[in-house]
mmCIF file of the C-alpha atoms, coordinates in Angstrom:
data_MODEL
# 
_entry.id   MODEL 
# 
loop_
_atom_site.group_PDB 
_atom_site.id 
_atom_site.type_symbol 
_atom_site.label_atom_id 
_atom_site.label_alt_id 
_atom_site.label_comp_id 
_atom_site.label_asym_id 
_atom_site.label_entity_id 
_atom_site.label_seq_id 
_atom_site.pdbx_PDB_ins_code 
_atom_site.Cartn_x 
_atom_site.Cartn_y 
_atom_site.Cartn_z 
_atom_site.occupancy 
_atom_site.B_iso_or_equiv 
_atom_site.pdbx_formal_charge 
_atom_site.auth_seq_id 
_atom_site.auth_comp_id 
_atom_site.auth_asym_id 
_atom_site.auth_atom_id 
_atom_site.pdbx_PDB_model_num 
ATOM 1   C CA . UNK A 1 1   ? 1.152   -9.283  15.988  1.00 0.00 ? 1   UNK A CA 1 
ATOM 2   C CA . UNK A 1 2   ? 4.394   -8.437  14.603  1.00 0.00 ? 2   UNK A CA 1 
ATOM 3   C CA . UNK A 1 3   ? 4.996   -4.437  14.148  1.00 0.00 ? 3   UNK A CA 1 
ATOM 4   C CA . UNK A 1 4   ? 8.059   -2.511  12.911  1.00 0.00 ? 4   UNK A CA 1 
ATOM 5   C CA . UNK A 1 5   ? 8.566   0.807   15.409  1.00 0.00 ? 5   UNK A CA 1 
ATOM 6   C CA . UNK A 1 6   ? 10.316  3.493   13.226  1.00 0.00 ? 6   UNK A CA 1 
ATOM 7   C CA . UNK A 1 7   ? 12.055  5.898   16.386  1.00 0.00 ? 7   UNK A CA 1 
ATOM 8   C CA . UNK A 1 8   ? 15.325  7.386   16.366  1.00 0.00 ? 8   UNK A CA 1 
ATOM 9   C CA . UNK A 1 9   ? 15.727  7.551   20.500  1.00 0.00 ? 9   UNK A CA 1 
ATOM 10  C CA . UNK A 1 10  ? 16.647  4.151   21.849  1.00 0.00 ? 10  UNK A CA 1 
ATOM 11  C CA . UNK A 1 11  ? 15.213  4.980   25.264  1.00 0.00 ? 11  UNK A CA 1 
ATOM 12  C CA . UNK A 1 12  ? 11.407  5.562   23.702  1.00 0.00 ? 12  UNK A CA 1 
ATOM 13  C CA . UNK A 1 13  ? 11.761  2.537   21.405  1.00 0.00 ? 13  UNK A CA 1 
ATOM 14  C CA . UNK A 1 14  ? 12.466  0.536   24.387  1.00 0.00 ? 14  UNK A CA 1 
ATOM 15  C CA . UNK A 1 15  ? 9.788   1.970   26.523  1.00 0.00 ? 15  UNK A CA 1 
ATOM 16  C CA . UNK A 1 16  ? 7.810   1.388   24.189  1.00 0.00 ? 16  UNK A CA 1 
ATOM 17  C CA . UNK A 1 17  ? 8.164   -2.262  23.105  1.00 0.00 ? 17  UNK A CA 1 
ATOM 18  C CA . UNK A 1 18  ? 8.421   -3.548  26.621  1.00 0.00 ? 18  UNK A CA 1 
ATOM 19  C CA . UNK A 1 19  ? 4.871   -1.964  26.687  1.00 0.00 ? 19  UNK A CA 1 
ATOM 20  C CA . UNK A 1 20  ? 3.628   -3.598  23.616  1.00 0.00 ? 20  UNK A CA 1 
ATOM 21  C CA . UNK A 1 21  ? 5.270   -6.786  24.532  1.00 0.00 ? 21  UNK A CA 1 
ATOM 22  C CA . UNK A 1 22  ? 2.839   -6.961  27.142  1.00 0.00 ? 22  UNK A CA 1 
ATOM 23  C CA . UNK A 1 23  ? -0.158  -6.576  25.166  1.00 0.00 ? 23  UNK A CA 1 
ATOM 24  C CA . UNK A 1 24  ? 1.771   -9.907  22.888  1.00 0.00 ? 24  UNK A CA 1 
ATOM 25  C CA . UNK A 1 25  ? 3.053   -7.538  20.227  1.00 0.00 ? 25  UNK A CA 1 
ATOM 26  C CA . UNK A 1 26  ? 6.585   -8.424  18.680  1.00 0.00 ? 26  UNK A CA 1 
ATOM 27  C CA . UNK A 1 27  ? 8.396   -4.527  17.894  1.00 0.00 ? 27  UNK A CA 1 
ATOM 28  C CA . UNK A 1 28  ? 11.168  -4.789  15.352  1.00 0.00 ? 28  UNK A CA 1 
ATOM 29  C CA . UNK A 1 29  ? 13.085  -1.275  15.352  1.00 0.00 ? 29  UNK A CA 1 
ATOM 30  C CA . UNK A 1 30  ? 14.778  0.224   12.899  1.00 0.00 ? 30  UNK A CA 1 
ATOM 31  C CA . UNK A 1 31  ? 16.248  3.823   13.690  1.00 0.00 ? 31  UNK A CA 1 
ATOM 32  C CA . UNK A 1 32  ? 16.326  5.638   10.463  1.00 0.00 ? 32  UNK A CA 1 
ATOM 33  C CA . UNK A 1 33  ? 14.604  5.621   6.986   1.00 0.00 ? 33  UNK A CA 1 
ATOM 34  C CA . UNK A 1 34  ? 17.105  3.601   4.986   1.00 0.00 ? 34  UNK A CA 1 
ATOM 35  C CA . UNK A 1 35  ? 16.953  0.937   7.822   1.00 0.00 ? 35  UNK A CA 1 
ATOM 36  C CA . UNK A 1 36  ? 13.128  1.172   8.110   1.00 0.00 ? 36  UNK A CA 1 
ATOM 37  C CA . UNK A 1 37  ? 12.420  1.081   4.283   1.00 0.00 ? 37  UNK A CA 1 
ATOM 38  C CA . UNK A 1 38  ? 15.065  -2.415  4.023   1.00 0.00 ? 38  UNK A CA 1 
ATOM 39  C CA . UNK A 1 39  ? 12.899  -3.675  6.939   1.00 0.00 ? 39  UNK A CA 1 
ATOM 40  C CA . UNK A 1 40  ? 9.471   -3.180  4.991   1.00 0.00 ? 40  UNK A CA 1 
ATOM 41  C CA . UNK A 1 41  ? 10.626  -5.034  2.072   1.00 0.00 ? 41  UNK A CA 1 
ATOM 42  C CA . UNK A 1 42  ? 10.501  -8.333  4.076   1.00 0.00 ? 42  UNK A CA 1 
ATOM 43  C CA . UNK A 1 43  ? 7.042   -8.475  4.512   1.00 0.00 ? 43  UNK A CA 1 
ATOM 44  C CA . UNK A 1 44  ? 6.342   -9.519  7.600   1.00 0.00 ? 44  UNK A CA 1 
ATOM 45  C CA . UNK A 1 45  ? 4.925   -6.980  9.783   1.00 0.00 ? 45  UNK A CA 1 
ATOM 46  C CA . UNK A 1 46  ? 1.747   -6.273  10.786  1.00 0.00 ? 46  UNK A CA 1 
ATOM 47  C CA . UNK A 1 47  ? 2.150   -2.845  10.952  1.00 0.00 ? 47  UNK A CA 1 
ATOM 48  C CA . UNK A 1 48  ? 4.418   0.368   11.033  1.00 0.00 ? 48  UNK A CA 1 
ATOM 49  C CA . UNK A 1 49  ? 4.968   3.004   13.876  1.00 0.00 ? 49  UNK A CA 1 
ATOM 50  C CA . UNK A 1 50  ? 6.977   5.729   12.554  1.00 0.00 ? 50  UNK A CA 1 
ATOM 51  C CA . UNK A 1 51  ? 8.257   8.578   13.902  1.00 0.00 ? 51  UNK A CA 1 
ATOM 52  C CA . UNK A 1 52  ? 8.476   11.950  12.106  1.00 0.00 ? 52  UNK A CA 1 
ATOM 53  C CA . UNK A 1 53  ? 11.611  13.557  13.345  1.00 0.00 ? 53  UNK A CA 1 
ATOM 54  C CA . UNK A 1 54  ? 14.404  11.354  12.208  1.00 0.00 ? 54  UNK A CA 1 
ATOM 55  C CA . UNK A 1 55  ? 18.009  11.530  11.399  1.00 0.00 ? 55  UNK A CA 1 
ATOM 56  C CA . UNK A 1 56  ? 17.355  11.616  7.844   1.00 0.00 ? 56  UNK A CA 1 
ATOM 57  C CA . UNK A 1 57  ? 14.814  13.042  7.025   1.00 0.00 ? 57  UNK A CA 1 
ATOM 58  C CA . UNK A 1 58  ? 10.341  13.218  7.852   1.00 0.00 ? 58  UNK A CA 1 
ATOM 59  C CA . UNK A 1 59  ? 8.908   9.650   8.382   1.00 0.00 ? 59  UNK A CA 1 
ATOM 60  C CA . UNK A 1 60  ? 6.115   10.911  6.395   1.00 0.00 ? 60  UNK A CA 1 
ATOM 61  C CA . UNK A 1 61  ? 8.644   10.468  3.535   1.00 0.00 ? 61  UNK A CA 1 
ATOM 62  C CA . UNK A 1 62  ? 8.743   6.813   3.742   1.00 0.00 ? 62  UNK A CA 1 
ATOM 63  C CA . UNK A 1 63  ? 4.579   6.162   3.667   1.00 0.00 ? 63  UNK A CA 1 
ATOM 64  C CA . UNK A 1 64  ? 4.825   6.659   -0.496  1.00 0.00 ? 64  UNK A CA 1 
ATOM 65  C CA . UNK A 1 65  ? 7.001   3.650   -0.695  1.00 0.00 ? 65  UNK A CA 1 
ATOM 66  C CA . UNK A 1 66  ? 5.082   1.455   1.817   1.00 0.00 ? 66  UNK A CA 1 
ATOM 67  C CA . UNK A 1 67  ? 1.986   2.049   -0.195  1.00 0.00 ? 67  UNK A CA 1 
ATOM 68  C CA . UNK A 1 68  ? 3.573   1.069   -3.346  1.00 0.00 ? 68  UNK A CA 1 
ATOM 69  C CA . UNK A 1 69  ? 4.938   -2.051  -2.219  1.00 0.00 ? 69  UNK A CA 1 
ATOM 70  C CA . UNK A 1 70  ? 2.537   -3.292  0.282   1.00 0.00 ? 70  UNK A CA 1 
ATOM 71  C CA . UNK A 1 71  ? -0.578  -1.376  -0.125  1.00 0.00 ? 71  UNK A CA 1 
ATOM 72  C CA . UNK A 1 72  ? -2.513  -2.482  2.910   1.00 0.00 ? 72  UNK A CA 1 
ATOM 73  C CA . UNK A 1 73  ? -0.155  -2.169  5.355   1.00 0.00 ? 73  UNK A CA 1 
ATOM 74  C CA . UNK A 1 74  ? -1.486  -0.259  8.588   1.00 0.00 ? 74  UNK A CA 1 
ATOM 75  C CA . UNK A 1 75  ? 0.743   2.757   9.114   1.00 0.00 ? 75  UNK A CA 1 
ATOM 76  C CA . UNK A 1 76  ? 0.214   4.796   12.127  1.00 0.00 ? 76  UNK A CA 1 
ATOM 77  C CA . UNK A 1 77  ? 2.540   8.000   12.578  1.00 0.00 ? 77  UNK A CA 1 
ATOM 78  C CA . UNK A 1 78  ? 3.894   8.490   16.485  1.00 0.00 ? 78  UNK A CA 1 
ATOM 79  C CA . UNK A 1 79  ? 5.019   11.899  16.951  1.00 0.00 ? 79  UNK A CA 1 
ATOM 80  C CA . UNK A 1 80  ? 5.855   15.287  19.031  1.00 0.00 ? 80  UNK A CA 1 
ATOM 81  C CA . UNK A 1 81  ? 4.390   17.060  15.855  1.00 0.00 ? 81  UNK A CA 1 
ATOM 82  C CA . UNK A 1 82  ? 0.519   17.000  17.109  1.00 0.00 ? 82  UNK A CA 1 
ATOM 83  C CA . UNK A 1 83  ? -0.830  20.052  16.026  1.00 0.00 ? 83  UNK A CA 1 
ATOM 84  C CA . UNK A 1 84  ? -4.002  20.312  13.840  1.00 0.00 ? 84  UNK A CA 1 
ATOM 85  C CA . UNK A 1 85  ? -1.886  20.567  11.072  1.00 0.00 ? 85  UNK A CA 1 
ATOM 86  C CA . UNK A 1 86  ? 0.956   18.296  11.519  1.00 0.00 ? 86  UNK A CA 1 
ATOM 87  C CA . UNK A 1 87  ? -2.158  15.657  11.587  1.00 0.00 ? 87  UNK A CA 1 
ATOM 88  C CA . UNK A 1 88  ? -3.935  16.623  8.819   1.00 0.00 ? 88  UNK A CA 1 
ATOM 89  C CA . UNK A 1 89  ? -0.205  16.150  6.997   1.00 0.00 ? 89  UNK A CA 1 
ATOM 90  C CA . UNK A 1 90  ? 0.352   12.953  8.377   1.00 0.00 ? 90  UNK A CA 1 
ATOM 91  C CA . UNK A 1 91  ? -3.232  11.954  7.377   1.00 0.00 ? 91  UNK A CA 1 
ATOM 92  C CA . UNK A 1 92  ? -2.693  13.244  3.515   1.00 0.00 ? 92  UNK A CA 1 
ATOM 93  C CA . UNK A 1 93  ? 0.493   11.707  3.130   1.00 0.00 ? 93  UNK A CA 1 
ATOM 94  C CA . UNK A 1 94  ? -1.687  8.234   3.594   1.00 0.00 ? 94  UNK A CA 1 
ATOM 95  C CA . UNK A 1 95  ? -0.928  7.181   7.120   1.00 0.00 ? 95  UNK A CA 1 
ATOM 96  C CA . UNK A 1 96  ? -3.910  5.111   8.466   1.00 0.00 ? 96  UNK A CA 1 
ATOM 97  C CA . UNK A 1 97  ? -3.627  7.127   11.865  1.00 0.00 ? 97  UNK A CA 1 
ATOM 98  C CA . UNK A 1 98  ? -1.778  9.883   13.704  1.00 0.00 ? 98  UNK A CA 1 
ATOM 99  C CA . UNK A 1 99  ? -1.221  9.940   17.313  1.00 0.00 ? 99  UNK A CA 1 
ATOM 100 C CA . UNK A 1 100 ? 0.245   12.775  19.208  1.00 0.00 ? 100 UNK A CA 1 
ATOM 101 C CA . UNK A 1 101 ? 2.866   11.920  21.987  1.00 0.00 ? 101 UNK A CA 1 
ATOM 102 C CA . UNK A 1 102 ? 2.585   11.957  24.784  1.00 0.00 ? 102 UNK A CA 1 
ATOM 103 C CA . UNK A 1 103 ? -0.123  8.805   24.840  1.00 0.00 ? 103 UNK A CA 1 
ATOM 104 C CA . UNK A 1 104 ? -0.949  5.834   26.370  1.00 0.00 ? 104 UNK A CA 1 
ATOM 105 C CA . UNK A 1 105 ? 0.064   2.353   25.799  1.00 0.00 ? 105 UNK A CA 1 
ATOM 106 C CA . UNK A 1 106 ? -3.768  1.127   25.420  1.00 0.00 ? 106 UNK A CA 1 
ATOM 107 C CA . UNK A 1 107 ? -5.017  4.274   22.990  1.00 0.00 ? 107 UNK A CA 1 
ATOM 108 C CA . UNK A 1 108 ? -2.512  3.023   21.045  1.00 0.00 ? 108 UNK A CA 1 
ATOM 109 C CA . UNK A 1 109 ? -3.447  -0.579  20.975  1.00 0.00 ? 109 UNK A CA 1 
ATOM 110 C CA . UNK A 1 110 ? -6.835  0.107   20.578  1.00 0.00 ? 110 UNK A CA 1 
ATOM 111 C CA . UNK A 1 111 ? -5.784  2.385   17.415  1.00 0.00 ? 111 UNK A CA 1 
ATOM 112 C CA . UNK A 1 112 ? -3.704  -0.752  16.297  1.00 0.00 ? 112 UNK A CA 1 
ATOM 113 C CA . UNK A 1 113 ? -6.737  -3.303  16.522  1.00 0.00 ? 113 UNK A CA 1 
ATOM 114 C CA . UNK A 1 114 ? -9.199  -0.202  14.699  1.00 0.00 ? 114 UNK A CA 1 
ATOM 115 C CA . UNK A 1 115 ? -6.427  -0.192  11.689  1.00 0.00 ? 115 UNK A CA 1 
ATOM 116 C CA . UNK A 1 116 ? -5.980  -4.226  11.978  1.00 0.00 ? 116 UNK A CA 1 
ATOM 117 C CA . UNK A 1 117 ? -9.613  -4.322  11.413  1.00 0.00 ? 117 UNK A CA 1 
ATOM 118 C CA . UNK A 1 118 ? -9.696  -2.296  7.964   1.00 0.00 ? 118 UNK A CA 1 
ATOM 119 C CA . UNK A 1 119 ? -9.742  -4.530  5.162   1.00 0.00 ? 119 UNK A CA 1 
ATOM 120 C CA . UNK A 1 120 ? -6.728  -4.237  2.999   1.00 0.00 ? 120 UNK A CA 1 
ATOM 121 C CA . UNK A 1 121 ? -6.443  -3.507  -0.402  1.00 0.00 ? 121 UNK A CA 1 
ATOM 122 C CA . UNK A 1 122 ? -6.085  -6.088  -3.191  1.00 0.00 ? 122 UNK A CA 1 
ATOM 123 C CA . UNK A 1 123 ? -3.269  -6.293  -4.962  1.00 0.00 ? 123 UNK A CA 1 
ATOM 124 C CA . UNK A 1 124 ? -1.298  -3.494  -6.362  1.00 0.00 ? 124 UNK A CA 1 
ATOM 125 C CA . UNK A 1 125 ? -2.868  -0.596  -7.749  1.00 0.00 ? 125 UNK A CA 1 
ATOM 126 C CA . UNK A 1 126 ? -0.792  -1.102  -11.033 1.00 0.00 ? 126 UNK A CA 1 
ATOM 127 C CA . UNK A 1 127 ? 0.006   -3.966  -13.301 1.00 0.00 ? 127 UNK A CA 1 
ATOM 128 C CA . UNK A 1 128 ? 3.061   -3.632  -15.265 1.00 0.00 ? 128 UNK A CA 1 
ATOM 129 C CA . UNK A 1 129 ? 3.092   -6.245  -18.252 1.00 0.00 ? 129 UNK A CA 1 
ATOM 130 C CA . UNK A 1 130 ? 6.669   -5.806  -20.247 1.00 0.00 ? 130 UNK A CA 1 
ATOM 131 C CA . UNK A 1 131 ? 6.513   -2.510  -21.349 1.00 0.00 ? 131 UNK A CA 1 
ATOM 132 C CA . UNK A 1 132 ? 3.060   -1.636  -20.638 1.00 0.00 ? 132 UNK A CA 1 
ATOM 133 C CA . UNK A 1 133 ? 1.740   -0.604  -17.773 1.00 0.00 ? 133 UNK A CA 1 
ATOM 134 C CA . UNK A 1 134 ? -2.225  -0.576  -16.693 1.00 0.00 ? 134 UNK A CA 1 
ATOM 135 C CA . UNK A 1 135 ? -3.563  1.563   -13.418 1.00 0.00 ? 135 UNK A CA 1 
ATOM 136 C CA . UNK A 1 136 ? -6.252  -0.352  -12.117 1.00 0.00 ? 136 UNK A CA 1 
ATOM 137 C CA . UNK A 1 137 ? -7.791  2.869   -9.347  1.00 0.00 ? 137 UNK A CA 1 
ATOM 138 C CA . UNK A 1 138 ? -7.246  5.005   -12.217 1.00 0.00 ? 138 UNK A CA 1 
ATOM 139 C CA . UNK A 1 139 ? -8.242  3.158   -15.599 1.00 0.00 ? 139 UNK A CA 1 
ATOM 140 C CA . UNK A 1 140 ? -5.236  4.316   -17.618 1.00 0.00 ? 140 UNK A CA 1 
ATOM 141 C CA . UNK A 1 141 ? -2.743  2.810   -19.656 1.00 0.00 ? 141 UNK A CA 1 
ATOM 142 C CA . UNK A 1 142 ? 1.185   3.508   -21.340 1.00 0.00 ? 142 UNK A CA 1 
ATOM 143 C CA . UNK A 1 143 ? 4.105   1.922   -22.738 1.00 0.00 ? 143 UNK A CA 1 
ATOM 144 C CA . UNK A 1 144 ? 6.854   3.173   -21.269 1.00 0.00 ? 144 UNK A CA 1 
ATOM 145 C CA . UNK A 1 145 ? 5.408   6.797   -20.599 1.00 0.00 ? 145 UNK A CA 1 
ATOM 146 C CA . UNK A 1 146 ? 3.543   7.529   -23.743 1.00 0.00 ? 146 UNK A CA 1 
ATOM 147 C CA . UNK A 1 147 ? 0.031   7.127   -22.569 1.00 0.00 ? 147 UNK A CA 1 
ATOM 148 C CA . UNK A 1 148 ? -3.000  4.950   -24.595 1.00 0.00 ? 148 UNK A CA 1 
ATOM 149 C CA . UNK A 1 149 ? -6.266  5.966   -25.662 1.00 0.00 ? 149 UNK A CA 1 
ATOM 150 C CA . UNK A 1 150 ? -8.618  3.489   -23.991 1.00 0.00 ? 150 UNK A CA 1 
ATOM 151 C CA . UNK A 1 151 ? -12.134 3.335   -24.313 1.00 0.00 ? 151 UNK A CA 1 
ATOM 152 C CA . UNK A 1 152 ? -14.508 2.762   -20.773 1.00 0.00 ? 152 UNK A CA 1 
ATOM 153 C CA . UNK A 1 153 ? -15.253 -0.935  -22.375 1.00 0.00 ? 153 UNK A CA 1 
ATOM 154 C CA . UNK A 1 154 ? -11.580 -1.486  -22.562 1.00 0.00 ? 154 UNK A CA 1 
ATOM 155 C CA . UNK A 1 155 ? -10.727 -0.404  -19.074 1.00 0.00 ? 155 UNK A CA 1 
ATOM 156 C CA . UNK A 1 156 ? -13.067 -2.650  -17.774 1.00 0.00 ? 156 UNK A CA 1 
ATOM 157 C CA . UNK A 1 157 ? -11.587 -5.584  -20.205 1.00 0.00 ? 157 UNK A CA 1 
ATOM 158 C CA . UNK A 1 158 ? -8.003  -4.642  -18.567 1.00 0.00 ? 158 UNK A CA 1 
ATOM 159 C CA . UNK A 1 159 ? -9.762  -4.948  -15.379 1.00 0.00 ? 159 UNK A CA 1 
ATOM 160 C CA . UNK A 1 160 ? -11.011 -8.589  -16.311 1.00 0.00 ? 160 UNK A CA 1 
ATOM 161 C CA . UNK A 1 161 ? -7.562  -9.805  -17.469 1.00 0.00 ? 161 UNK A CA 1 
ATOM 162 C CA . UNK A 1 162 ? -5.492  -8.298  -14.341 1.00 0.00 ? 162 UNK A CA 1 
ATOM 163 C CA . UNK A 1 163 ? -7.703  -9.775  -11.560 1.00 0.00 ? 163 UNK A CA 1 
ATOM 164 C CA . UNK A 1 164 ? -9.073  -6.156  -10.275 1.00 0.00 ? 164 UNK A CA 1 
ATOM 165 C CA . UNK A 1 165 ? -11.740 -6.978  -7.723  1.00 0.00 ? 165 UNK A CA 1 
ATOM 166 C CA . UNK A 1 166 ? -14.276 -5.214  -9.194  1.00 0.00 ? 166 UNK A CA 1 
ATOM 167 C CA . UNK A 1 167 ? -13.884 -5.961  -12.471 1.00 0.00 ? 167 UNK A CA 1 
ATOM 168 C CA . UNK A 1 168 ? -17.125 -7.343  -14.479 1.00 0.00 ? 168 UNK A CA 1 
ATOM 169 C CA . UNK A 1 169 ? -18.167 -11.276 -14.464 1.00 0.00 ? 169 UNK A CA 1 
ATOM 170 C CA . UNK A 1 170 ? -16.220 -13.233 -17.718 1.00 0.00 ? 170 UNK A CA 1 
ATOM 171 C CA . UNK A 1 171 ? -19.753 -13.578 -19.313 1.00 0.00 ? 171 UNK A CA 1 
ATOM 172 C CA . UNK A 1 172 ? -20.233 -9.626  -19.732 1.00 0.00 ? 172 UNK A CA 1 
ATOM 173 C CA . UNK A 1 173 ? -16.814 -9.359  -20.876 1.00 0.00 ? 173 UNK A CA 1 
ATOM 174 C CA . UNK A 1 174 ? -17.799 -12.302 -23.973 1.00 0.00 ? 174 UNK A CA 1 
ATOM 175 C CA . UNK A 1 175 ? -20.871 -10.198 -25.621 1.00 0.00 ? 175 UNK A CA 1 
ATOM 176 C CA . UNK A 1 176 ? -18.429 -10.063 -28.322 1.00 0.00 ? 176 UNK A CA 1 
ATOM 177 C CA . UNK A 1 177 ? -15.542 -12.263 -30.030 1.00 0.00 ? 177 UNK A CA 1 
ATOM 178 C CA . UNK A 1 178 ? -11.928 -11.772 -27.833 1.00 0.00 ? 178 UNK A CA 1 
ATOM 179 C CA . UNK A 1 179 ? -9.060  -12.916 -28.659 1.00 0.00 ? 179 UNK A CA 1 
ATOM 180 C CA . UNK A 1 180 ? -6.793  -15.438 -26.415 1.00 0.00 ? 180 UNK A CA 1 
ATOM 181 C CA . UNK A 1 181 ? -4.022  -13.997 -24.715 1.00 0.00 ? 181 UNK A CA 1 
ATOM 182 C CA . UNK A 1 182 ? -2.957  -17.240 -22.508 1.00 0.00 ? 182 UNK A CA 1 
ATOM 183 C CA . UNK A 1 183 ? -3.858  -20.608 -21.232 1.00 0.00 ? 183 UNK A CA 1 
ATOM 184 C CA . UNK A 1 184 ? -3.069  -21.115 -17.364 1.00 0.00 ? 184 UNK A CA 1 
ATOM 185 C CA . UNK A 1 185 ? -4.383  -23.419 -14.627 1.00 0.00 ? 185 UNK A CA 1 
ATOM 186 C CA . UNK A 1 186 ? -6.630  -20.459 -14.146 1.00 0.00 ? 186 UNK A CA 1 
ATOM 187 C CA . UNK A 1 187 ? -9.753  -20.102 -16.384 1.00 0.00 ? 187 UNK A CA 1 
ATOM 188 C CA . UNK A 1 188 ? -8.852  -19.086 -19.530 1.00 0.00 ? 188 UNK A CA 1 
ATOM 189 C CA . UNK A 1 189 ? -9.356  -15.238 -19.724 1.00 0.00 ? 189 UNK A CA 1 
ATOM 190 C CA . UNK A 1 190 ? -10.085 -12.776 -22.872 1.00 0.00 ? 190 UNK A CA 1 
ATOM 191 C CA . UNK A 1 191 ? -9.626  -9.605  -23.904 1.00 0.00 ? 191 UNK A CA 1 
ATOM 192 C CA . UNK A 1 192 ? -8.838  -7.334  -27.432 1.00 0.00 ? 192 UNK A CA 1 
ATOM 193 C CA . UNK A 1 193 ? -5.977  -5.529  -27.259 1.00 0.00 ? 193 UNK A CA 1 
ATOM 194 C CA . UNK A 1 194 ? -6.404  -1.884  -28.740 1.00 0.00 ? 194 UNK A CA 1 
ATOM 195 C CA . UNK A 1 195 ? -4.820  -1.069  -31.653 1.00 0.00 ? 195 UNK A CA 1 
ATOM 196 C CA . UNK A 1 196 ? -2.269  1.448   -29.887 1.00 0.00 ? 196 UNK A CA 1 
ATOM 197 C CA . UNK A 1 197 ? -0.860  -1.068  -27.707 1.00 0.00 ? 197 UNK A CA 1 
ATOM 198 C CA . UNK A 1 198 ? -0.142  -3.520  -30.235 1.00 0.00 ? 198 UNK A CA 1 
ATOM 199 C CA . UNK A 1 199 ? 1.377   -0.738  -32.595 1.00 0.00 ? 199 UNK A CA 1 
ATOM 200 C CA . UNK A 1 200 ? 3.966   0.050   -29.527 1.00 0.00 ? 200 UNK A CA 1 
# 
């Protein structure tokens, strides 16, 4: 398991990884935001322990971004901030998991393995196609900002054509004539473009 620690003091992050290490976890650290967020971009962690309290600025800031760009990452916050509240923040900004220092080296790998265990989302939650862009949790549609009338049969054609997981089976979707968009090595897929797209 490969993990990127988000902590400002060098003596914790230290502590801290030698502990992990032991438990074969590999900690990347990154002391700030801007170093943290450069860090995510790679790819190639596991998971993320950030701290709150950093040089610049709440590591609650950074969880928007992580969820844009890798959606299922595991994000557990590690801070001095444990209060009811401070959780319940943590926990709304869309961290996976909160844990209050002081704690112990195995809560926190058993936290790790519960969040390792959730399944991760598919793909991104929107599916930008030149100037149009289609949100697949929340069924709606623009080009660039002015937002489409779709109809619930139409979402669920969108659906189809972007690969959401729950989308309906092709053979629903061909009740009625479509028209071709493309031809890939993948299985040809259909859908009918509304009106208001194709007029933007």
């Amino acid at each position: 398991m490969r993990i990127l620690l988000v902590e400002d003091e060098k003596d914790m992050a230290a502590a801290l990884a030698a502990a992990l290490s032991r438990h074969d976890v590999v900690v990347d650290f990154a002391p700030n935001l801007e170093i943290a967020a450069e860090a995510c971009r790679s790819g190639v962690y596991d998971a993320v322990l950030l701290d709150r309290k950093l040089p610049d600025g709440d590591g609650l800031s950074l969880i928007p971004l992580l969820r844009r760009e890798q959606p299922g990452l595991p994000v557990i916050v590690l801070s001095a901030l444990g209060s009811a509240d401070h959780r319940i923040a943590g926990l709304d900004h869309g961290a996976d998991d909160y844990l209050a220092k002081p704690f112990s080296t195995d809560e926190l790998m058993a936290r790790l393995r519960a969040v390792m265990r959730r399944p991760a989302q598919i793909g991104p939650s929107a599916v930008n196609i030149g100037r149009l862009q289609f949100n697949l949790t929340e069924r709606q549609a623009d080009v660039e900002g002015v937002p489409l009338s779709l109809t619930r049969r139409n979402c669920w054609r969108w659906k189809y054509w972007c690969g959401a997981p729950d989308a309906p089976c092709r053979a629903a979707l061909l009740r009625k004539p479509y028209t071709a968009l493309t031809t890939t090595s993948r299985p040809m897929r259909w859908i009918r473009i509304s009106r208001a797209c194709e007029a933007s």
